[in-house]
C-alpha positions as CSV (number, residue, x, y, z in Angstrom):
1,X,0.0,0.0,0.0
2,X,0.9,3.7,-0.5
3,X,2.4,5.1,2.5
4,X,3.9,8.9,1.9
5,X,6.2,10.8,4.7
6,X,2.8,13.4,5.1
7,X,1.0,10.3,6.1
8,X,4.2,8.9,8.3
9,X,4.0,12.6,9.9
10,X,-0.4,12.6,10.8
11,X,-0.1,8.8,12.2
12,X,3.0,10.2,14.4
13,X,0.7,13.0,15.7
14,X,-2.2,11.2,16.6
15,X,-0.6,8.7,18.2
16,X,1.4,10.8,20.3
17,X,-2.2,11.8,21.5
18,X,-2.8,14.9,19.0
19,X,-1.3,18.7,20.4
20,X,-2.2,20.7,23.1
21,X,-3.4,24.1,20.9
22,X,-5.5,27.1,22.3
23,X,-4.5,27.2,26.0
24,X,-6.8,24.6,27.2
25,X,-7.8,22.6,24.3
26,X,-6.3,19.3,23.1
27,X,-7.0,17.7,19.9
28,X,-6.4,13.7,19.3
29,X,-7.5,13.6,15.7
30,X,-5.8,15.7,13.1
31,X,-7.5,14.5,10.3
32,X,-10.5,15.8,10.9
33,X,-11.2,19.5,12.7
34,X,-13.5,20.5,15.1
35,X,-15.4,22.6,12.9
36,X,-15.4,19.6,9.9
37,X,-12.3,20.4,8.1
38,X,-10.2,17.6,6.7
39,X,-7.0,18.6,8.2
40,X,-5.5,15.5,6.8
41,X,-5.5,16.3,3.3
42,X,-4.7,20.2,3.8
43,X,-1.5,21.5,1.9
44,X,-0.6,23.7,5.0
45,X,-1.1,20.5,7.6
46,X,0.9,18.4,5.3
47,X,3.8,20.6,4.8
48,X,3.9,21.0,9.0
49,X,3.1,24.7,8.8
50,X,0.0,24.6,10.5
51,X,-0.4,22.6,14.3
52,X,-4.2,21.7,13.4
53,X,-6.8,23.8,14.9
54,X,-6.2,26.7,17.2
55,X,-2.6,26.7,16.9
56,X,-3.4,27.7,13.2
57,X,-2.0,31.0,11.4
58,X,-4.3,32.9,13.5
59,X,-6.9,32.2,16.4
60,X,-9.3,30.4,16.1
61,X,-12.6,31.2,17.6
62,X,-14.4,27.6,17.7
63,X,-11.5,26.1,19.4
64,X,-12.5,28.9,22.1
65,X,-16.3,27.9,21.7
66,X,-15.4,24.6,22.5
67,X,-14.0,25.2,25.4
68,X,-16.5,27.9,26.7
69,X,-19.0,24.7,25.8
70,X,-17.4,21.3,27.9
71,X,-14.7,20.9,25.6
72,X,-16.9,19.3,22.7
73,X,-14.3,16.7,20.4
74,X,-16.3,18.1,17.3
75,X,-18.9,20.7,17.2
76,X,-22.4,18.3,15.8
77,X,-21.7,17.2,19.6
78,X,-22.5,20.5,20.7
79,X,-26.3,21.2,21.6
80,X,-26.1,24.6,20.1
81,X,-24.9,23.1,16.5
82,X,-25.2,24.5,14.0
83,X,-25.2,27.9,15.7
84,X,-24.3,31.9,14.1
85,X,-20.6,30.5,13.2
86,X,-21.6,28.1,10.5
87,X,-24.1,30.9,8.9
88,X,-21.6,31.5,6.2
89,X,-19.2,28.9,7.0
90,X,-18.6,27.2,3.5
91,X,-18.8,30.2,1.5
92,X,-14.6,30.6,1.1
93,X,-12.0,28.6,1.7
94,X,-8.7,28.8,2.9
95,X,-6.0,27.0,2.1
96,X,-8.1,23.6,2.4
97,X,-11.5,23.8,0.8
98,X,-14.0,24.8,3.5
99,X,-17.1,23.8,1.1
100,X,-18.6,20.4,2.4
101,X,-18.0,21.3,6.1
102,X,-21.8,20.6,7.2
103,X,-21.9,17.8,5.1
104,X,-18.6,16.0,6.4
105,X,-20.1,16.6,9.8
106,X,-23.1,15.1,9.1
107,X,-21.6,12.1,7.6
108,X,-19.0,11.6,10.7
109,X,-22.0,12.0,12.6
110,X,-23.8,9.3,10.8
111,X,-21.1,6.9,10.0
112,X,-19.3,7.5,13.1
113,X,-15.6,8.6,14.0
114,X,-13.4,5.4,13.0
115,X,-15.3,4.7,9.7
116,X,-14.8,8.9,8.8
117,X,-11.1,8.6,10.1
118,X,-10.1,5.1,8.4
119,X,-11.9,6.9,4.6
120,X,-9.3,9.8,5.6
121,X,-6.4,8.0,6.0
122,X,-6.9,6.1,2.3
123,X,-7.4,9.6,1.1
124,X,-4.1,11.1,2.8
125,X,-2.6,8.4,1.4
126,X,-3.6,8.5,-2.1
127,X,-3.0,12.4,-1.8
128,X,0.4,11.2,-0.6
129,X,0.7,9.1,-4.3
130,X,-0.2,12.2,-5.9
131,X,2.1,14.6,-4.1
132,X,5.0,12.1,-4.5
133,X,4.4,10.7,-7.8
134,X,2.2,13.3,-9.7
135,X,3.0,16.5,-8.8
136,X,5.4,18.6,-11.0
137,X,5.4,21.8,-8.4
138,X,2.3,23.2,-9.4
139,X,-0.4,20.5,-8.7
140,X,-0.3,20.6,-5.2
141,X,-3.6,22.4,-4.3
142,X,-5.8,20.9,-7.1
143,X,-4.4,17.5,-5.7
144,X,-5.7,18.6,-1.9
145,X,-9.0,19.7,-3.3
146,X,-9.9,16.6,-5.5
147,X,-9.4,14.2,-3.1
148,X,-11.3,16.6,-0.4
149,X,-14.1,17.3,-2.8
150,X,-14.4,13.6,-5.1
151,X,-15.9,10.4,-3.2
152,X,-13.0,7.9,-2.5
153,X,-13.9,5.3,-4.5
154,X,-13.6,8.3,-7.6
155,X,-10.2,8.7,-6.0
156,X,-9.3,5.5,-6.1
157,X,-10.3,4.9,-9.6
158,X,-8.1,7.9,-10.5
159,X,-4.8,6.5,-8.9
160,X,-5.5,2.8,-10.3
161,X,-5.1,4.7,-13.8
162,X,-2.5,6.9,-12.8
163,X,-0.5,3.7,-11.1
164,X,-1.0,1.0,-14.4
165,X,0.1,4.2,-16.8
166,X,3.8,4.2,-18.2
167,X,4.2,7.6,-18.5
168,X,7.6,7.9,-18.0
169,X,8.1,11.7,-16.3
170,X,6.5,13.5,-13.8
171,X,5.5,16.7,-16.2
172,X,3.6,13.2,-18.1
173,X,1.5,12.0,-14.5
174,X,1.2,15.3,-14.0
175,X,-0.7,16.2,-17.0
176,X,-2.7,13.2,-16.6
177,X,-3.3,12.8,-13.1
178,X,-5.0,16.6,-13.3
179,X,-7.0,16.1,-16.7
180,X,-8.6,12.6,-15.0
181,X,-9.2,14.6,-11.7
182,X,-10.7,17.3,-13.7
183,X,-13.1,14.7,-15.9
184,X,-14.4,12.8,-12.5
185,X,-15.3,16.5,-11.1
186,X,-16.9,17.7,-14.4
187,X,-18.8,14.9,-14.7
188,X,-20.1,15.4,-10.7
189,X,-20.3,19.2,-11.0
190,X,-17.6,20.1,-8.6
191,X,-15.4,23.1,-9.3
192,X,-11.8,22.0,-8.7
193,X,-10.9,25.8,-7.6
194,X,-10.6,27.2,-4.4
195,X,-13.1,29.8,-3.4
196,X,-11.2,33.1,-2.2
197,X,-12.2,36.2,-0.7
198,X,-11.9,39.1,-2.7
């Protein structure tokens, strides 16, 4: 199986027991947020510039809510979820796609913690293919946000193409790997661009 180093480096951190963040408040899993971010497959998480949530680029102000709430794992645990934060929560993203928040709760919610976590860790690690196999220096965000945005099995499909190809350079997968990513999204309506403020 595909194992890459930005895998190696979220298994390390979880099983360390996660990081103590906002003073206070201690994450175990840091592939998925509080607030229904897949931390695992962002680019910032991944390249160790970002601690996971509240120990961020900036402050984070449901890591406080948790707290101020009984220190709530995830926030669908909260009795007051969804409250005023999530109004407008999926409208932009950062520098993971912040678009199926409410729905990845909902499905964590539904299918439980260990079923969401193990479908994350296939996805790190078939981001962790693409990122190591695919990516010629300028793929590495359209990589994060398929495999956030596309179902795993449409993943999977993708990587079992990319993986029996003999194309020979990187520039090649490259090419390839982003044209069948862009084809699976088309073809499911998802916009493989990441929504910024303006």
């Amino acid at each position: 199986m595909i194992l890459s180093l930005s895998y190696s480096i979220v298994r390390e951190q979880i099983q360390a027991g996660g990081f103590e963040l906002v003073k206070g408040f201690h994450r175990k899993n840091q592939l998925f947020s509080l607030c229904g971010l897949n931390c695992g497959l962002c680019t910032m998480h991944l390249g160790r510039y970002c601690g996971g949530c509240g120990n961020g680029n900036q402050s984070c102000k449901i890591a406080r809510c948790s707290l101020e709430h009984g220190s709530v794992e995830y926030c669908c645990e909260c009795p007051h979820y969804p409250c005023e934060k999530y109004e407008k929560i999926d409208e932009y993203d950062s520098f993971i796609t912040h678009r199926n928040r409410k729905p990845d709760m909902e499905k964590f919610r539904t299918v439980g913690a260990d079923r969401y976590n193990a479908e994350q860790e296939e996805k790190v690690r078939l981001l962790g293919y693409l990122l190591s196999s695919c990516n010629d220096g300028r793929r590495k965000t359209l990589f994060s946000l398929a495999v956030n945005l596309l179902e795993l099995s449409d993943v999977r499909a993708v990587v079992d193409q990319l993986m029996a190809s003999d194309l020979p350079t990187i520039k090649e997968r490259a090419v390839y790997a982003a044209s069948l990513l862009q084809d699976v999204a088309t073809e499911k309506g998802i916009t493989l661009k990441l929504n910024r403020k303006k």
